[in-house]
N, C-alpha and C positions, 0 to 999 in steps of 0.2 A: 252336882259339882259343875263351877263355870271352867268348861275348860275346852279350848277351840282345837280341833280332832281332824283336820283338814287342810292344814298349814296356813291357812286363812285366820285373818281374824274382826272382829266389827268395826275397831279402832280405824283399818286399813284405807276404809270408805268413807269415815268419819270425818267432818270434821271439827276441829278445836274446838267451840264452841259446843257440837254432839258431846263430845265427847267429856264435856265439863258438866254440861245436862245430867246426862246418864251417872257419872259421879256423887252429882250433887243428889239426884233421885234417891241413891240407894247408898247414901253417906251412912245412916245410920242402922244398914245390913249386916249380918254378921262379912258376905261378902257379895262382890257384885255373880248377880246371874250369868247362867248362859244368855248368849246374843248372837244370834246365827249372823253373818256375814253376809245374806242376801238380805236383813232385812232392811226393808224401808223408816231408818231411822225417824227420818224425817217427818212421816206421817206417824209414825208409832209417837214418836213427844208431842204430837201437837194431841193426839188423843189421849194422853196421860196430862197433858193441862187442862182437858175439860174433864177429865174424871180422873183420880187415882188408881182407880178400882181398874186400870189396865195396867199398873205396873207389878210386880212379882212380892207379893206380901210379905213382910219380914218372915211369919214364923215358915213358910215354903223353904227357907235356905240354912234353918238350922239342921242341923244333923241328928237324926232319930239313933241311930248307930255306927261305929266306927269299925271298920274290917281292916284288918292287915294282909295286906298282896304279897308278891313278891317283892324282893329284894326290900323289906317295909314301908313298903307303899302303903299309905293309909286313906283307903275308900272311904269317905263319907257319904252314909246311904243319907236319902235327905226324903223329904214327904213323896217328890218326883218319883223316886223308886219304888215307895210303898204301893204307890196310884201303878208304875209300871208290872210290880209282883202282879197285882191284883190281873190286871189285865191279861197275863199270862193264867192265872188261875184257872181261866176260862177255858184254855187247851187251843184255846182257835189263833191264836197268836202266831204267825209264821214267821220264816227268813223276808216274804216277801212281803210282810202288814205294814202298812205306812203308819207312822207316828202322828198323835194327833196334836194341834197349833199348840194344845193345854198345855202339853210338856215343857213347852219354852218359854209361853208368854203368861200361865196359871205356878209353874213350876222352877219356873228358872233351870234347866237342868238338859245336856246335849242328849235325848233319850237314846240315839244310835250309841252314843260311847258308851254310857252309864248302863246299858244292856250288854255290852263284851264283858265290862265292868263285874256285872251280876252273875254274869256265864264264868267268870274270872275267880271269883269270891265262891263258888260251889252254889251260889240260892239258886241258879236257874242252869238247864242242862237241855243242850239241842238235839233233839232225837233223831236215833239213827233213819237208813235209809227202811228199814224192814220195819219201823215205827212211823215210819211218816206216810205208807201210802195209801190211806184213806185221803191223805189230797191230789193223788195221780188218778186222772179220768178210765173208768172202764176199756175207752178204746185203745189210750194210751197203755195200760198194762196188757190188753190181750196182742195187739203191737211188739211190747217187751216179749213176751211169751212165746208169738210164733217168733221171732227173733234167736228165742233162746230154745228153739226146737221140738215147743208145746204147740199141737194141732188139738182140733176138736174144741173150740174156744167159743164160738159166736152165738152160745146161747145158756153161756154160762153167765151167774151171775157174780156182781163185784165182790162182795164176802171170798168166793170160789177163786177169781182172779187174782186177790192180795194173799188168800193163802198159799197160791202155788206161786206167786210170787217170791214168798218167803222161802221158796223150796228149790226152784228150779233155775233163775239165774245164778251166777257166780258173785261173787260181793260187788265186782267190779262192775259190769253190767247192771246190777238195780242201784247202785250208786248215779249212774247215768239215766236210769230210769226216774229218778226220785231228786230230781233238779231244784225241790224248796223242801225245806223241813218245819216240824213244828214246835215250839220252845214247851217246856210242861217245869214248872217249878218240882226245887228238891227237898227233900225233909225240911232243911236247915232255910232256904226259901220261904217255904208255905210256913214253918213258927216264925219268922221274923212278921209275915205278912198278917199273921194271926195276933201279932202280939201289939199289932197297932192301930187297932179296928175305926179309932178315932179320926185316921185320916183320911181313911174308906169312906166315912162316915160324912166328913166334911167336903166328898168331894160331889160336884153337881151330877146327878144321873137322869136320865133321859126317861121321858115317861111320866 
């Protein structure tokens, strides 16, 4: 979805001339893409008139599925998100993963908002603090631990630490310990991401 998440918008920096460009590029879109507001307009159209093949492909902005939010808001999931499921599939997706350029300039699509978006719609779900600490360091949780009044720690291994982790601070405490979490798709997630393998399919993989 183009939708600017930040009170900013591309238009802002633009000017008239940009701004009739970018129109005219993607006149025959179902709608214009996301446009981050830092980017270098400028340089982005002079590389979309020596190639197309940098501007956001028609079928990237149709909608593969339509979801009803609150108050009926109606999310359109778009290829962006299928490519975003996916990436979450993997489990290694955290609070703190940086979004990669593809999102905006391959997908048209703000993948920060379109990820509350997903968390919003039930397909992706942020795991608690007692699920997420296989990304808190060994020393970090034996730290938590003597903290929270566990001794005999320094030659225990991490397995041993995240379980008494799970046991011996208070909710509030490994809340504090457990500062990034990791996103893991949900039933209704993983069938959408499964039901459209074609996008998986078309998108470029490394290796």
């Amino acid at each position: 979805m183009a939708v600017s998440t930040n009170g900013s918008d591309w238009h802002d920096g633009a000017t008239a001339e940009q701004v009739a460009a970018v129109e005219h590029l993607y006149r025959n879109h179902r709608s214009l893409p996301y446009i981050s507001p830092e980017r270098d307009l400028a340089a982005w159209l002079e590389e979309v008139e020596l190639s197309s093949s940098k501007a956001v492909p028609k079928w990237a902005l149709e909608p593969v599925a339509d979801i009803e939010l609150y108050g009926g808001y109606l999310f359109e999931v778009t290829a962006g998100d299928i490519i975003l499921l996916w990436r979450i599939s993997f489990d290694t997706f955290t609070t703190q993963s940086w979004f990669p350029k593809y999102f905006e300039y391959t997908y048209g699509i703000d993948a920060a908002f379109d990820l509350r978006m997903l968390v919003e719609a039930g397909l992706v779900e942020i795991r608690s603090a007692a699920d997420s600490l296989d990304l808190v360091t060994a020393p970090a949780l034996r730290k938590a631990l003597k903290d929270a009044g566990v001794n005999g720690l320094s030659s225990a291994k991490k397995a041993d630490l995240m379980r008494l982790a799970r046991e011996r601070p208070s909710p509030t405490q490994l809340e504090d310990v457990v500062p990034v979490r990791s996103y893991k798709l949900t039933t209704a997630g993983r069938a959408l991401l499964d039901a459209h393998p074609e996008v998986v399919a078309k998108h470029p993989k490394k290796g």
